[in-house]
N, C-alpha and C positions, 0 to 999 in steps of 0.2 A: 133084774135091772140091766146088765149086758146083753139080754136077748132084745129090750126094750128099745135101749138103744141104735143095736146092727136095727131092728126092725126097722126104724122112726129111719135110720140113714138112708134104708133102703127106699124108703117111700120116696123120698128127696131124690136120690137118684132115677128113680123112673120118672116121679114131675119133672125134673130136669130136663130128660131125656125127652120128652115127648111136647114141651114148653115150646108156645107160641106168641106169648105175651109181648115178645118185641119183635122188631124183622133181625135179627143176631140168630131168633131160634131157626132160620129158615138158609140163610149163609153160611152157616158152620160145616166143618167137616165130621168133628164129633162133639158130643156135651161133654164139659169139663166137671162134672158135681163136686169134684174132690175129694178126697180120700187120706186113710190113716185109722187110728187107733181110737174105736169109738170113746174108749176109755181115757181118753188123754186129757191130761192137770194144765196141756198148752194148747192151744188154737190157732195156727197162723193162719191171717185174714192176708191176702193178695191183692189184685188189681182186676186183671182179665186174664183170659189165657189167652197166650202166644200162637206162632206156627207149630211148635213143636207139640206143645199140647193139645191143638186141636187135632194134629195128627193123633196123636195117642190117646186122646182121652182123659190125659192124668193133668193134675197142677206142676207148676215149675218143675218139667223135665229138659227144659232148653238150657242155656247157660246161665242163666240166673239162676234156674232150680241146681245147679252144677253147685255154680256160690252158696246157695242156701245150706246144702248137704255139707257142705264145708264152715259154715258157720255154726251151723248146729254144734257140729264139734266143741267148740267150744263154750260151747254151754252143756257138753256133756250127754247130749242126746242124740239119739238115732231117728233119721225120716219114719221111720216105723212105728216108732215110740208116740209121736207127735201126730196132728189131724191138721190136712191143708187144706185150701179152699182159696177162691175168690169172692170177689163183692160182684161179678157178673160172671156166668156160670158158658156162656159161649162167647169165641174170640170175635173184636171187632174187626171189619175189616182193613188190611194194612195195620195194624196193632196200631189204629187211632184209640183215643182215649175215649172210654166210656161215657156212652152221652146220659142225660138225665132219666129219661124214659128206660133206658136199659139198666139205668143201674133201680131203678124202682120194681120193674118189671121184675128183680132177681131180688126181693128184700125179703119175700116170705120164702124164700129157700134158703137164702141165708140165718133168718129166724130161727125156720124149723131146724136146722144142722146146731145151731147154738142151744137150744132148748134140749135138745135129743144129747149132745154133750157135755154142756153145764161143765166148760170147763175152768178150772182156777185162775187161768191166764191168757188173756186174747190178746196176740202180738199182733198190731198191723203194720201191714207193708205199704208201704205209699202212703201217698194222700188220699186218693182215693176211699182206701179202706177205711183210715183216722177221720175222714170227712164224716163217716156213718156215724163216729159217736164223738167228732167235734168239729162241727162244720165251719166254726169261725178263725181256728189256727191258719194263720196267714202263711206260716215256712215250716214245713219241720226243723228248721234249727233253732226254733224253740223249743218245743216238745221233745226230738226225739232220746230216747232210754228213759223218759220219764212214765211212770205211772198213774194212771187214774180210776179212783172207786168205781164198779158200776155193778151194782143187783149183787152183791158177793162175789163179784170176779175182780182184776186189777186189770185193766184194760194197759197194755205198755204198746209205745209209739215208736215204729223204727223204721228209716229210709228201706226204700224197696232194694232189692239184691243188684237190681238191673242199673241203679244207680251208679252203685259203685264199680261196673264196669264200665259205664262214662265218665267216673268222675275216680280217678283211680284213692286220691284222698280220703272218699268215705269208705274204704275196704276198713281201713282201721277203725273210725268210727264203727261202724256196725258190728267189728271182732268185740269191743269194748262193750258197746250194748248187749250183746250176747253172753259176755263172759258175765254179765249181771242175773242172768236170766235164773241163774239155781236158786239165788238169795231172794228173786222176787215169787218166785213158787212159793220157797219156805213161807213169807211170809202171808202169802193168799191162803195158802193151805192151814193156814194157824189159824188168821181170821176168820177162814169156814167152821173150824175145828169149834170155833167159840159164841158162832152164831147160835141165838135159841133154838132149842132143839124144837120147842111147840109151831118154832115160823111155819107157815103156809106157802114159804116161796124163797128166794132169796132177798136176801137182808137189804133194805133201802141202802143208799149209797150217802156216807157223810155228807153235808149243805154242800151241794154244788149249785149253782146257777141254774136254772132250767135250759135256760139260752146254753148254756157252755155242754152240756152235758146231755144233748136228746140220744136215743138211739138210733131210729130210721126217721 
C-alpha cells in the first residue's frame, strides 16, 4: 500500500512536470506537484505557488509556508508529517489569481494526489481551494474551522496563511482553527474505523445538497 502510494505521487509528479494543458505550464520556473507524507491522516489543499516556490519547486516555502510551519504547531504536527499541494500546480504570473482554465487544467492532478492519499482530513486554504468542494460560499467567515462530509474524509475550511499576514487579526483565527485540528482527525479517523468493511470505495457523504457539495 505505501509502495502504491510513493508510486501513484510519483506519476503526478512527472505529469506535472512535463503538463501543458495551460499556458502556466510554459511560464513557470519550476512545477510545484507538492510534497509530504504519502501516508498522511491531513491534506492541505493551497492556492498557487508563489515566487519562492517556483523558485524551489516545493509548496508554501515563502512567508506564508514560514506561517504554515508555525501553525502546524499547534495542531501538534510536523511539515513532514503532513502532504501539501495546491489546486494549481504552476505559479501565475505576478501571483495573479488562478484563472478558470488553469485551475481545470490541474483537477486531475489534484484528483490523482487525493485518490493516491485517501486521506482523513482535507484542510483548504483559501478560497480557491474551498471553491473545489463548495463553490457557492460567498466569505470564508462563514465556513471557516468548519467541517464538511465528503466520500469518508471531513473536508475543514481555513483562511489562507498569506491572509493573515495582510490581515494581522486572522493570525489568531487560524491559531484557533488549528488548535481544533487533532479533535477533527479523531473523529474522521473513527468514522473511517466504522465504515463497512465490504464498501467498494469510500462511504457516501451524509444528505448534502448536490449544489453545496460537488467536488471539481
Amino acid at each position: 500500500m505505501a509502495d502504491d502510494r510513493v508510486n501513484a505521487l510519483q506519476r503526478v509528479r512527472e505529469e506535472v512536470g512535463r503538463c501543458r494543458l495551460c499556458k502556466l505550464g510554459t511560464g513557470r520556473a519550476s512545477p510545484v506537484p507538492g510534497e509530504g507524507n504519502p501516508a498522511s491522516a491531513v491534506m492541505f489543499i493551497g492556492e498557487a505557488p508563489g515566487f519562492y516556490e517556483d523558485r524551489q519547486g516545493k509548496p508554501f516555502v515563502g512567508p506564508a509556508g514560514q506561517l504554515l510551519d508555525e501553525l502546524l504547531q499547534f495542531a501538534g504536527l510536523r511539515r513532514e508529517e503532513v502532504f501539501i499541494t495546491n489546486v494549481v500546480k504552476h505559479r501565475p504570473p505576478g501571483n495573479r489569481d488562478p484563472e478558470p482554465d488553469e485551475l481545470e487544467a490541474c483537477e486531475g492532478h489534484l484528483r490523482a494526489q487525493m485518490s493516491a492519499i485517501s486521506p482523513l482530513v482535507i484542510v483548504t486554504l483559501g478560497r480557491f481551494s474551498l471553491a473545489k468542494f463548495m463553490p457557492n460560499v460567498r466569505t470564508m467567515r462563514e465556513v471557516h474551522g468548519r467541517t464538511f462530509p465528503y466520500q469518508g474524509m471531513l473536508v475543514c475550511a481555513m483562511y489562507h496563511p498569506a491572509a493573515a499576514l495582510h490581515q494581522q487579526r486572522l493570525r489568531a483565527t487560524l491559531e484557533q482553527d488549528f488548535r481544533a485540528l487533532p479533535m477533527i482527525i479523531a473523529r474522521a479517523r473513527a468514522s473511517r474505523a466504522n465504515e463497512p468493511a465490504n464498501g467498494s470505495g469510500p462511504a457516501a457523504a451524509p444528505e448534502q445538497s448536490a449544489e453545496q457539495m460537488p467536488l471539481f
